[in-house]
DRENDO-1510 file (C-alpha; in Angstrom, 1 decimal, always signed):
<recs>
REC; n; res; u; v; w
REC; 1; UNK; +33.1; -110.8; -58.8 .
REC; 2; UNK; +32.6; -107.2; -58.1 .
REC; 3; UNK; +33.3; -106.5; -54.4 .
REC; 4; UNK; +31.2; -103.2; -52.3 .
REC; 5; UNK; +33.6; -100.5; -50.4 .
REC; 6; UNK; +33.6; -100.7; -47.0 .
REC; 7; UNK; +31.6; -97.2; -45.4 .
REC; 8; UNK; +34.5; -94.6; -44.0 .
REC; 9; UNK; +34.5; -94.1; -40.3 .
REC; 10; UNK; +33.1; -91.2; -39.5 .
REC; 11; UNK; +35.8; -87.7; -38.8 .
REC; 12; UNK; +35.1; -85.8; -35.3 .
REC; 13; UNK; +34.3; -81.7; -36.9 .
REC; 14; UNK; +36.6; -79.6; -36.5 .
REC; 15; UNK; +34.6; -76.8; -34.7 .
REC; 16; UNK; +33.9; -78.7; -31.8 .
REC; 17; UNK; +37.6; -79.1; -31.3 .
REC; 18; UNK; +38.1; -75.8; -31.7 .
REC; 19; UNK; +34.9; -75.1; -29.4 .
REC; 20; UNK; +36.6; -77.2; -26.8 .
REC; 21; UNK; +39.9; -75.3; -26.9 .
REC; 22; UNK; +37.8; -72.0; -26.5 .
REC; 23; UNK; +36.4; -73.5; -22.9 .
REC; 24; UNK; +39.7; -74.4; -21.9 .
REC; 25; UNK; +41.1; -71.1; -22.7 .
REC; 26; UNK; +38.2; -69.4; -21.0 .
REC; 27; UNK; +38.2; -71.6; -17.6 .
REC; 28; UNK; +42.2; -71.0; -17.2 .
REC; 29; UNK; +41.6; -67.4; -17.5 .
REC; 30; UNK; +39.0; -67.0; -14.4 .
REC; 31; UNK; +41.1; -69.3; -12.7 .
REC; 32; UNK; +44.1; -67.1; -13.0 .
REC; 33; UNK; +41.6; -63.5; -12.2 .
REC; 34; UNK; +40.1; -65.0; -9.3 .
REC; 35; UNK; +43.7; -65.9; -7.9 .
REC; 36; UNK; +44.2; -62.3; -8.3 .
REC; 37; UNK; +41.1; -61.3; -6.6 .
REC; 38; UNK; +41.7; -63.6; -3.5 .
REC; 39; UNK; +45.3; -62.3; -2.9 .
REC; 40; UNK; +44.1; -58.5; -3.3 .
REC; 41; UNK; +41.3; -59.0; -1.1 .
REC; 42; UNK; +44.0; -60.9; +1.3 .
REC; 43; UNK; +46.1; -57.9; +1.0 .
REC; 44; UNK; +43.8; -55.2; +1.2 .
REC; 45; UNK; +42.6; -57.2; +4.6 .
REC; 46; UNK; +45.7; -57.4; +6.0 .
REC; 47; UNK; +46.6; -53.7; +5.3 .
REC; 48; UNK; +43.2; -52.5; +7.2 .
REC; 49; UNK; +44.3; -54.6; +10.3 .
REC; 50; UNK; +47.4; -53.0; +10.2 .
REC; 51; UNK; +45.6; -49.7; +10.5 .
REC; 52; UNK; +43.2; -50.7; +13.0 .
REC; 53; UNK; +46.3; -51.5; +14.9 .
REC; 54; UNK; +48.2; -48.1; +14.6 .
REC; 55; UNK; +44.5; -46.8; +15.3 .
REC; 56; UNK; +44.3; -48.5; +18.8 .
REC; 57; UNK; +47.9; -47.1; +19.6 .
REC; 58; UNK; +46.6; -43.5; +19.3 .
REC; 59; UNK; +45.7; -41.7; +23.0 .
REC; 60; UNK; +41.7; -41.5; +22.7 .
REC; 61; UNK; +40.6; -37.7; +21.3 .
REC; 62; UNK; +38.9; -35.5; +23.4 .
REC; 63; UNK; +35.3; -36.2; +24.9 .
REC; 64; UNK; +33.6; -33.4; +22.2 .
REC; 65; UNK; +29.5; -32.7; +23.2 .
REC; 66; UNK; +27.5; -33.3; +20.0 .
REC; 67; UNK; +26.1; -30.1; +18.7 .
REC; 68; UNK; +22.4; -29.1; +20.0 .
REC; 69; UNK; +19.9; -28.3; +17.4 .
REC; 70; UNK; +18.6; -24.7; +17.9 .
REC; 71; UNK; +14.8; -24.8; +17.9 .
REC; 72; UNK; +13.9; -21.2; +16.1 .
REC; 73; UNK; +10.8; -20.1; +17.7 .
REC; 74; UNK; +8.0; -19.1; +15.9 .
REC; 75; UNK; +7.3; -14.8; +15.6 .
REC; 76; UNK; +4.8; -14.5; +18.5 .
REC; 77; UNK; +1.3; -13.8; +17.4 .
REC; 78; UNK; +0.1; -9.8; +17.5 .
REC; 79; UNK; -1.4; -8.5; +21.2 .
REC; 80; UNK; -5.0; -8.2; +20.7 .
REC; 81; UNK; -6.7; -5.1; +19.5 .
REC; 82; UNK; -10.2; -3.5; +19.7 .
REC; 83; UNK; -12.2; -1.2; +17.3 .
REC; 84; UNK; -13.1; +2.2; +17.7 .
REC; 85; UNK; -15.9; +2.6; +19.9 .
REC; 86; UNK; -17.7; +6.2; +21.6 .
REC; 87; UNK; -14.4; +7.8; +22.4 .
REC; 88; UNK; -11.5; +8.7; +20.4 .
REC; 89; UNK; -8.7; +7.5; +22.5 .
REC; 90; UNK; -8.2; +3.3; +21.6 .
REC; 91; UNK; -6.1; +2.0; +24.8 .
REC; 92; UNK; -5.4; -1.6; +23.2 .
REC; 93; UNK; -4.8; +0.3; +19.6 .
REC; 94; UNK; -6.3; -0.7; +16.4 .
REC; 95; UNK; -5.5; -3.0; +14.3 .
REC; 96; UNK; -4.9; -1.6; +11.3 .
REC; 97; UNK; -2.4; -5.0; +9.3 .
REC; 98; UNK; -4.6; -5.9; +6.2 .
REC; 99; UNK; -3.9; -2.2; +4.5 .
REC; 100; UNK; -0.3; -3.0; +4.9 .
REC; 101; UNK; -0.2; -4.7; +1.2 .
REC; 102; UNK; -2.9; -2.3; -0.1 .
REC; 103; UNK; -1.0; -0.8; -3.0 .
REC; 104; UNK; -1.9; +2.8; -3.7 .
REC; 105; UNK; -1.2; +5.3; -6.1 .
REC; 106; UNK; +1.6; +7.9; -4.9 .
REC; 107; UNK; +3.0; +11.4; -5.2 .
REC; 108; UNK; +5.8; +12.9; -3.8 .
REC; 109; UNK; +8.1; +15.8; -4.0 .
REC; 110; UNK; +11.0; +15.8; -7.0 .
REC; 111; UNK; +9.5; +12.4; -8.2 .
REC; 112; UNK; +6.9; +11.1; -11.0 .
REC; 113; UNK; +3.5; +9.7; -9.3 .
REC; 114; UNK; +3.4; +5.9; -9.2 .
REC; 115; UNK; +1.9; +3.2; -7.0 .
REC; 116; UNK; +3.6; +2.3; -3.3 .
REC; 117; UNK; +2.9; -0.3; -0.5 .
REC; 118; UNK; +1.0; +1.2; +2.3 .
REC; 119; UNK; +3.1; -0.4; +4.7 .
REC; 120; UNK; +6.7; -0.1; +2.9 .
REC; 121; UNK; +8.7; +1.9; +5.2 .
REC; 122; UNK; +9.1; +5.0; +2.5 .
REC; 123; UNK; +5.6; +5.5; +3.5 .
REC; 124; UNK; +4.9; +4.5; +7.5 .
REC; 125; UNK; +8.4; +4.8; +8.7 .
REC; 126; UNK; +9.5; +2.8; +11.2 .
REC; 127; UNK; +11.3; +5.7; +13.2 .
REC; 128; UNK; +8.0; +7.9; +13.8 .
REC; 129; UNK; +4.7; +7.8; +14.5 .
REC; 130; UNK; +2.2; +9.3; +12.2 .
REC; 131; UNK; -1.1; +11.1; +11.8 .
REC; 132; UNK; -3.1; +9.8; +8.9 .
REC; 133; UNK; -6.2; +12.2; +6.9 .
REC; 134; UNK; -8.6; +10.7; +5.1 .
REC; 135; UNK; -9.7; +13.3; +2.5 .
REC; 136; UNK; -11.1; +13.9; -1.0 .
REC; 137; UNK; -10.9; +16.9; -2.9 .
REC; 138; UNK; -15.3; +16.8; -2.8 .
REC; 139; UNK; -15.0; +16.9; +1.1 .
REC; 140; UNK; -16.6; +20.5; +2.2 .
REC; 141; UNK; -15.7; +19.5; +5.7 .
REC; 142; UNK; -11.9; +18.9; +5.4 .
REC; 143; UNK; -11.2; +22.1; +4.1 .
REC; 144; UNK; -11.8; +22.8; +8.3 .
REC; 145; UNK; -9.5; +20.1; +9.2 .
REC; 146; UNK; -6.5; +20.2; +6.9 .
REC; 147; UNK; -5.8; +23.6; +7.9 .
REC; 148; UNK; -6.2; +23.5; +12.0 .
REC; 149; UNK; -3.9; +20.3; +11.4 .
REC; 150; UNK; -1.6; +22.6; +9.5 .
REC; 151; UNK; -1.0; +24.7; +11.9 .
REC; 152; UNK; -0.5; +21.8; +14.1 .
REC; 153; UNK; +2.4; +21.2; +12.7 .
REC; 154; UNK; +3.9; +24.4; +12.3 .
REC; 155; UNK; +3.7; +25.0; +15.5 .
REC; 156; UNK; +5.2; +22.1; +16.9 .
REC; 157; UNK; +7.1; +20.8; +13.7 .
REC; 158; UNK; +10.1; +21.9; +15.2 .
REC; 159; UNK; +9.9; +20.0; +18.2 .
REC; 160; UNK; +8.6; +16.9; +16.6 .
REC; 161; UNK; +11.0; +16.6; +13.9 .
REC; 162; UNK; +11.2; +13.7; +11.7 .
REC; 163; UNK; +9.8; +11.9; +14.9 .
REC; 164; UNK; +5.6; +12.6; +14.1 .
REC; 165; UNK; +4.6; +12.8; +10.1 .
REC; 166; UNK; +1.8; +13.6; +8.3 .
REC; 167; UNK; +0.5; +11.4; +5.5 .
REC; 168; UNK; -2.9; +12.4; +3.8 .
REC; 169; UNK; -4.8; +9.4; +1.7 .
REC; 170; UNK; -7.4; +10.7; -1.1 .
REC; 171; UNK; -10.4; +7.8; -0.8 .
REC; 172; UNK; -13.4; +7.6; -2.5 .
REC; 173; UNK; -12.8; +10.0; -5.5 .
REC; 174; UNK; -11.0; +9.5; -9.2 .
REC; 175; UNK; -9.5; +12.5; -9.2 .
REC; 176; UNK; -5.4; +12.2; -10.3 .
REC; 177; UNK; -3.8; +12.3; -7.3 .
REC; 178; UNK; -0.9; +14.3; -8.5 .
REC; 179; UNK; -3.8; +16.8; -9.8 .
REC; 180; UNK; -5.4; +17.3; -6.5 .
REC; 181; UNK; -2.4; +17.4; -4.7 .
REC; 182; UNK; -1.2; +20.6; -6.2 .
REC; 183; UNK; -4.7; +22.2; -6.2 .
REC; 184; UNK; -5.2; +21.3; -2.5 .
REC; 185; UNK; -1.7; +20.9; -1.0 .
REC; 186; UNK; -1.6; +24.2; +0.6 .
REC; 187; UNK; -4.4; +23.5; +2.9 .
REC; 188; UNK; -2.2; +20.5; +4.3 .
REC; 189; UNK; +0.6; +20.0; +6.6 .
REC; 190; UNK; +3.8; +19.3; +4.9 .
REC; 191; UNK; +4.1; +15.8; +3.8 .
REC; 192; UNK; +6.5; +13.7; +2.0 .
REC; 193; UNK; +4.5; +11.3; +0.2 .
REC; 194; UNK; +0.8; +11.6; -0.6 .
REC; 195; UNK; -1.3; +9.0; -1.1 .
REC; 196; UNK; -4.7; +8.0; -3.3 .
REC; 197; UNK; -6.9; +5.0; -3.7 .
REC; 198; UNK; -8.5; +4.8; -6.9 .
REC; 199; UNK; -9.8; +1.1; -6.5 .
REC; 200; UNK; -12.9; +0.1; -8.1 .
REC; 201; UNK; -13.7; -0.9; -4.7 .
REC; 202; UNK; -12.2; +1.4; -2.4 .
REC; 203; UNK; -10.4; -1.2; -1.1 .
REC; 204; UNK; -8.8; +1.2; +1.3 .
REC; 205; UNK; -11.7; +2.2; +3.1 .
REC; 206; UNK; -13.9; -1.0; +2.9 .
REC; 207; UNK; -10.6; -3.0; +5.5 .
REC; 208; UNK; -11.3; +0.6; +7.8 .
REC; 209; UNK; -15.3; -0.1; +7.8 .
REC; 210; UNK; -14.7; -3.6; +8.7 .
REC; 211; UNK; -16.4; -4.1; +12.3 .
REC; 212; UNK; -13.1; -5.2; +13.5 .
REC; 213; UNK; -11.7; -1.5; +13.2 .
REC; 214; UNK; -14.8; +0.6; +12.4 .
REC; 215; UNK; -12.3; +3.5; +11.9 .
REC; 216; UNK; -14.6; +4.7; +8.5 .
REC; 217; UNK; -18.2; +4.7; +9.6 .
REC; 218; UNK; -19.5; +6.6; +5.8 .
REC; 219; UNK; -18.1; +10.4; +6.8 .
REC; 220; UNK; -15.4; +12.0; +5.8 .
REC; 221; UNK; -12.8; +13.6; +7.2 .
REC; 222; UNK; -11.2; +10.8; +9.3 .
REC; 223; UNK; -8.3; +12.0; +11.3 .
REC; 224; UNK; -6.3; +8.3; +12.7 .
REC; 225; UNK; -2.9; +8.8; +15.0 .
REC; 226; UNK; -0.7; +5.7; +14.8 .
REC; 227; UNK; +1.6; +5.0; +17.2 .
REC; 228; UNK; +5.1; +3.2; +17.1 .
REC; 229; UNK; +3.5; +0.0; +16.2 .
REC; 230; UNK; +1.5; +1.2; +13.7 .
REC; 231; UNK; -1.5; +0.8; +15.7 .
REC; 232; UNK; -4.4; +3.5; +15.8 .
REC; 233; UNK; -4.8; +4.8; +19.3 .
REC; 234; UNK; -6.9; +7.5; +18.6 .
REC; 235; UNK; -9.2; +8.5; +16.1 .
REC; 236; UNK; -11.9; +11.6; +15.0 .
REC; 237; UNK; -14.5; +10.5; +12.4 .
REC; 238; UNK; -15.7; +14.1; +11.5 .
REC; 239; UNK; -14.5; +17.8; +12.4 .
REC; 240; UNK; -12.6; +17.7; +15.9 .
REC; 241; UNK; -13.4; +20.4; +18.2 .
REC; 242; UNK; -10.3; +22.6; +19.3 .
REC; 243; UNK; -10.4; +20.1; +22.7 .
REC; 244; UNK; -10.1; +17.4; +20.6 .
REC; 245; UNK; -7.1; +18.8; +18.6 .
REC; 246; UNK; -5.5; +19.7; +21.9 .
REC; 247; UNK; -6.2; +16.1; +22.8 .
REC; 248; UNK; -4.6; +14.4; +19.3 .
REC; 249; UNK; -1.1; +16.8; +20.5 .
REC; 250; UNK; -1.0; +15.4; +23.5 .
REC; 251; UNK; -1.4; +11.6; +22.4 .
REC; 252; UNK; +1.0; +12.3; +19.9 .
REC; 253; UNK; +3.6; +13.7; +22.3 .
REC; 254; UNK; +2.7; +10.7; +24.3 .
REC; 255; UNK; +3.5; +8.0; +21.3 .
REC; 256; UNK; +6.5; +9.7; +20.5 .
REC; 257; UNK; +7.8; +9.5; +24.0 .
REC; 258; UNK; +7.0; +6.0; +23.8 .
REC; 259; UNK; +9.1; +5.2; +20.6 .
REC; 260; UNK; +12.4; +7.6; +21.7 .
REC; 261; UNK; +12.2; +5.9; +25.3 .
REC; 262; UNK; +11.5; +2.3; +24.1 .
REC; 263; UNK; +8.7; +1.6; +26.2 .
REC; 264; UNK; +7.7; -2.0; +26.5 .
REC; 265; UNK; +5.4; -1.2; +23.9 .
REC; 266; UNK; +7.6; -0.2; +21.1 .
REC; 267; UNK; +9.6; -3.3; +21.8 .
REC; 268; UNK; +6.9; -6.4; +21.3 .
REC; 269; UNK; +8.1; -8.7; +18.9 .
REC; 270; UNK; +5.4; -9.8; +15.8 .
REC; 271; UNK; +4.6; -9.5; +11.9 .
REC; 272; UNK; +2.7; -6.4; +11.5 .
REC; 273; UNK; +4.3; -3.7; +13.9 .
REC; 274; UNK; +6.4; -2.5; +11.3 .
REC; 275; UNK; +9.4; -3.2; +12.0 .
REC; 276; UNK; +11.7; -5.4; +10.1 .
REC; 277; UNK; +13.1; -7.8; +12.7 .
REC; 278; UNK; +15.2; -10.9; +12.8 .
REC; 279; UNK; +14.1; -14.0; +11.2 .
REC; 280; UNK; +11.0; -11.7; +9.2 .
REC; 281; UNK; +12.5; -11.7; +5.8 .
REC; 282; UNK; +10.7; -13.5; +3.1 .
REC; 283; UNK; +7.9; -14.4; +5.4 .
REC; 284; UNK; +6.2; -11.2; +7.1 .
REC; 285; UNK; +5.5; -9.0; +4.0 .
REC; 286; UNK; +3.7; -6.3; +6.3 .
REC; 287; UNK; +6.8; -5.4; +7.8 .
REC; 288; UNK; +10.1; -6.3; +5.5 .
REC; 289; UNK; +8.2; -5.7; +2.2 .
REC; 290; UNK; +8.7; -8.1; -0.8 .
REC; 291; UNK; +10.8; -8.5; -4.2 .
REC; 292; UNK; +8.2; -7.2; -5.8 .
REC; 293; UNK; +8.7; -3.9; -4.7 .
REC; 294; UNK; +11.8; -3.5; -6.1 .
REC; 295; UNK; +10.5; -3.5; -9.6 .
REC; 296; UNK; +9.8; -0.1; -10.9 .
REC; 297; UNK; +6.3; +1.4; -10.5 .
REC; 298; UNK; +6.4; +5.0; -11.1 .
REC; 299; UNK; +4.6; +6.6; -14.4 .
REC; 300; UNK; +4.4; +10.0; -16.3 .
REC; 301; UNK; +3.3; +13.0; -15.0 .
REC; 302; UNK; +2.1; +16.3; -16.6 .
REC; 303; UNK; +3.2; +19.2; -15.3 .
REC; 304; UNK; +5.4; +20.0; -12.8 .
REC; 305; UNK; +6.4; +16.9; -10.6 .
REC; 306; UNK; +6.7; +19.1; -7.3 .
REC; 307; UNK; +3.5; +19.2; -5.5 .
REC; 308; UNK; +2.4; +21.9; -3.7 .
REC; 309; UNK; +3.4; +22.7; +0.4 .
REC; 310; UNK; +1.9; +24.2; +3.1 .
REC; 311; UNK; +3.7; +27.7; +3.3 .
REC; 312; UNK; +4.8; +28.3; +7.0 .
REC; 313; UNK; +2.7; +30.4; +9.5 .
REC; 314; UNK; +3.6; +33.5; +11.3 .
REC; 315; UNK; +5.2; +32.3; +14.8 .
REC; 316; UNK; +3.1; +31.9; +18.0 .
REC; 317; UNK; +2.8; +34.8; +20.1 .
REC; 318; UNK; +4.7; +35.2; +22.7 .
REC; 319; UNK; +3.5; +33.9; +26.4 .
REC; 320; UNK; +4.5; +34.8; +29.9 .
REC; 321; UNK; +4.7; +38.3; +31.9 .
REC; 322; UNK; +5.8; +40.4; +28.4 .
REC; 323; UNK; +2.4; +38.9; +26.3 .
REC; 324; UNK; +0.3; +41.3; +25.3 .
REC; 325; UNK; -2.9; +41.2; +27.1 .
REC; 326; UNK; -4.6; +42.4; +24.5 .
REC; 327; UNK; -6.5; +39.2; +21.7 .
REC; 328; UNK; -4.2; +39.0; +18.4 .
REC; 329; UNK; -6.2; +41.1; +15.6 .
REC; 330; UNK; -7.2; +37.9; +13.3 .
REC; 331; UNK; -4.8; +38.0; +10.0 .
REC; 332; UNK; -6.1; +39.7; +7.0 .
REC; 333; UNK; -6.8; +37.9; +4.1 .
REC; 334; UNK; -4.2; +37.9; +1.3 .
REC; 335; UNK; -4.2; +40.1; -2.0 .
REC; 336; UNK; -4.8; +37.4; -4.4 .
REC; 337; UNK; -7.6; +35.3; -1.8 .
REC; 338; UNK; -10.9; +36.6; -2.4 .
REC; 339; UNK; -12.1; +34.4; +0.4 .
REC; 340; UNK; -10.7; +33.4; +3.6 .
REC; 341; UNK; -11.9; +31.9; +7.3 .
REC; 342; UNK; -12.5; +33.5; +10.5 .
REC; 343; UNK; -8.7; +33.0; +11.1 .
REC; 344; UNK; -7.4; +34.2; +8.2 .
REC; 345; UNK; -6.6; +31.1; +5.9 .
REC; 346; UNK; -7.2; +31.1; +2.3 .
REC; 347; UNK; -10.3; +29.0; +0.8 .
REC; 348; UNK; -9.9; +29.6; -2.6 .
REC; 349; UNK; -8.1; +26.9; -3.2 .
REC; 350; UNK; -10.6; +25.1; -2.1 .
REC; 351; UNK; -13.9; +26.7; -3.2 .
REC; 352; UNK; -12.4; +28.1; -5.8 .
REC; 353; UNK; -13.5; +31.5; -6.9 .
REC; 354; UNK; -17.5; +32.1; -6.5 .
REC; 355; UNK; -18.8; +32.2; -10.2 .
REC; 356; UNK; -21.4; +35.6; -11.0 .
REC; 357; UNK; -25.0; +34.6; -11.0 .
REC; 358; UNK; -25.9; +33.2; -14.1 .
REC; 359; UNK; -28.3; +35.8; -16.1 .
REC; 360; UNK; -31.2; +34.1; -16.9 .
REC; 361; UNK; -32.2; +33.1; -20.2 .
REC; 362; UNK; -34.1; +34.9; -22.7 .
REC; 363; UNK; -35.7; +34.4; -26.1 .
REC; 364; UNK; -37.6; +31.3; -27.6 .
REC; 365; UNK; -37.2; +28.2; -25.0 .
REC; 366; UNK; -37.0; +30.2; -21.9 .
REC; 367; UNK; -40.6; +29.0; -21.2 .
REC; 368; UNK; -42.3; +32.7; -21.9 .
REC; 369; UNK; -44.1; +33.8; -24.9 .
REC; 370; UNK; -42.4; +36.8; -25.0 .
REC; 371; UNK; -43.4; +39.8; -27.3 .
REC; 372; UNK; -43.0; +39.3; -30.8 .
REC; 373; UNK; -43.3; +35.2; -30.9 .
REC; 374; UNK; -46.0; +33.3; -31.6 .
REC; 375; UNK; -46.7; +29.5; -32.3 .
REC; 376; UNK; -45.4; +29.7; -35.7 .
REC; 377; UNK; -42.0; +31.3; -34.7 .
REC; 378; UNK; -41.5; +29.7; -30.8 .
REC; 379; UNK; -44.2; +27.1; -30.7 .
REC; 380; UNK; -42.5; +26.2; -27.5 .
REC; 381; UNK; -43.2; +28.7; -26.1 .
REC; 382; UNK; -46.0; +29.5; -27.2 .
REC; 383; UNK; -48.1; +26.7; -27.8 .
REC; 384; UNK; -49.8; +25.8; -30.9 .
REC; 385; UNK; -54.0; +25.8; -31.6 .
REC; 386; UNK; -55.2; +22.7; -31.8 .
REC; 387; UNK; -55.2; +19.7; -32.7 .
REC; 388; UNK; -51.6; +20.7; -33.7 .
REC; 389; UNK; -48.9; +20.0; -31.7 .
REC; 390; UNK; -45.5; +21.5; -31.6 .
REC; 391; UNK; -43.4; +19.2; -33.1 .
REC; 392; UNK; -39.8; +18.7; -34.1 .
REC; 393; UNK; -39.8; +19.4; -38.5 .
REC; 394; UNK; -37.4; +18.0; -40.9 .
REC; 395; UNK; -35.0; +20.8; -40.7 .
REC; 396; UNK; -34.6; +20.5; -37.1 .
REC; 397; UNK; -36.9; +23.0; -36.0 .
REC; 398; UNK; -40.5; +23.4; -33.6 .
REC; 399; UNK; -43.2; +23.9; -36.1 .
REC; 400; UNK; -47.0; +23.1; -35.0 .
REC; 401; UNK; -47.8; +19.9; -36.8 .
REC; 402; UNK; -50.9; +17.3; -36.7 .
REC; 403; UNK; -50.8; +14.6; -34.4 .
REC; 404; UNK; -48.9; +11.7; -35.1 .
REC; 405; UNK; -51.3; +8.6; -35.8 .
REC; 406; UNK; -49.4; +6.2; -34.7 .
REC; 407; UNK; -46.8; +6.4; -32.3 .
REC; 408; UNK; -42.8; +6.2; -32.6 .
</recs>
């Protein structure tokens, strides 16, 4: 009898023992870290009482104020201004800010031209008050102006010093202003820089016509006296009589006085008086300028690079009990001048020499039929007989040729 095996009992795998071990191993581990944690977190506690202890033995530190936030106040807004109305004199000054970033072209003595800032302080120093000249070299009426204001300045230049300046601005022609400078110079009082606005659209002269300044009303000259702040306080839109130029000395002696004797004036406080002041940096171009200036700007000239100077007058006569009471004889005009003023001052410069009469012209064209042409040799002239018609030929001459039946 054959006899059937009994099934074996089944074996537990080996992995899950293993598995099993693994969790054991794992759970005795964090056990024994967070045993660690719990007695350094114990220690750590018991070390900060310990300093809150020694903290409360220590004598209590000086009452100290916290520190007050300084409130920087804002640049006060400009004093108001007025245009120029009937007279010349402008009590409340013009305001003249939005030609402070104008950049024009520039010449100056020793130097190649280039363009400058209107307001940068190489041209409107801050130390001085100034006289400004609007000019161009096609202006017949400043050639009376730029002198008389020449010998403004020579006769006072030594009292005024570095204190009143002269700065001429070409407008409203294309000439190069290093060109017209050294043609025209002489007429002018001494200047350092010399100035020229060649924008298509006149830029400089458009912010003067503005009705808020109405300094530029279509005429040249225009004579404009700044003061300390950069303000016009008196103006001439035209020739000024000699009481009028006696008038522009004594305003500028006045603004001068002003600046050297810091009158209230001189010392308001806002972006656009020209003067660099405390917390204006970065934010008040007008006055402190930007980087931008900094980056070269100056071009090629040709020619010499020193422009041309107003050559100094003979001195005043003398006044008082030992003047002669007799009128100064007025100055002869000089060798190589073939024309001069009433007083003596050279307008070639400015005229230039008169040019002879043209002769006028002769032969065929000049609208005569002169002896010896006829319409075959001058048919402009003389006309052809019709139904000719004087005509331009094939080789470029007037011949008397049919009509044309149809036209060009």
């Amino acid at each position: 009898m054959k006899t059937t095996p009994l099934p074996a009992a089944p074996e537990t795998p080996r992995a899950w023992v293993w598995t099993a071990f693994a969790l054991l191993a794992s759970v005795a581990v964090l056990s024994g870290l967070t045993l660690v944690l719990a007695w350094r977190i114990a220690e750590q506690a018991a070390a900060l009482e310990q300093l809150r202890d020694r903290a409360a033995s220590c004598p209590a530190p000086a009452q100290v104020s916290s520190p007050q936030l300084v409130e920087i106040e804002a640049a006060p807004p400009p004093p108001p201004s007025e245009p120029l109305g009937s007279g010349s004199y402008v009590a409340a000054g013009v305001d003249i800010g939005p030609l402070m970033r104008l950049r024009l072209e520039r010449v100056r003595q020793g130097a190649p031209a280039g363009t400058v800032r209107f307001g940068s302080s190489e041209v409107l120093s801050p130390k001085a008050v100034h006289v400004l000249s609007l000019w161009a070299p096609w202006c017949v009426a400043c050639k009376e102006v730029l002198p008389d204001l020449r010998a403004l300045f020579a006769r006072r230049g030594a009292s005024w010093g570095e204190a009143v300046r002269f700065l001429p601005v070409q407008v409203l022609d294309p000439t190069a202003p290093e060109d017209a400078i050294r043609t025209w110079g002489p007429l002018m009082p001494p200047s350092a820089v010399q100035l020229a606005d060649r924008s298509l659209a006149d830029s400089f002269v458009a912010a003067l016509r503005d009705d808020s300044r109405r300094l530029y009303q279509g005429t040249l000259p225009v004579t404009l006296a700044l003061d300390c702040n950069r303000r016009v306080r008196w103006a001439r839109i035209g020739v000024p009589t000699d009481a009028e130029m006696k008038e522009l000395e004594d305003w500028l002696d006045t603004f001068r006085a002003e600046m050297a004797e810091g009158d209230s004036r001189c010392r308001q406080i806002w972006c656009g008086n020209g003067r660099c002041e405390a917390g204006e940096a970065g934010r008040c171009e007008e006055d402190c300028g930007s980087p931008a200036e900094t980056a070269p700007s100056e071009r090629p000239v040709t020619g010499p690079t020193e422009v041309a100077v107003a050559a100094p007058l003979e001195p005043p006569a003398a006044v008082g009990p030992e003047a002669p009471k007799t009128s100064p004889k007025p100055r002869a005009c000089p060798r190589e001048c073939p024309r001069c003023d009433a007083k003596g001052r050279c307008l070639t410069l400015w005229d230039g020499p008169e040019a002879p009469a043209a002769a006028p012209p002769t032969g065929c064209g000049d609208g005569n039929c002169d002896a010896g042409e006829d319409a075959s040799s001058c048919c402009r002239d003389c006309g052809c007989k019709p139904p000719l018609q004087c005509r331009r030929g094939a080789d470029e001459r007037d011949v008397c040729l049919p009509p044309r039946l149809w036209p060009d």
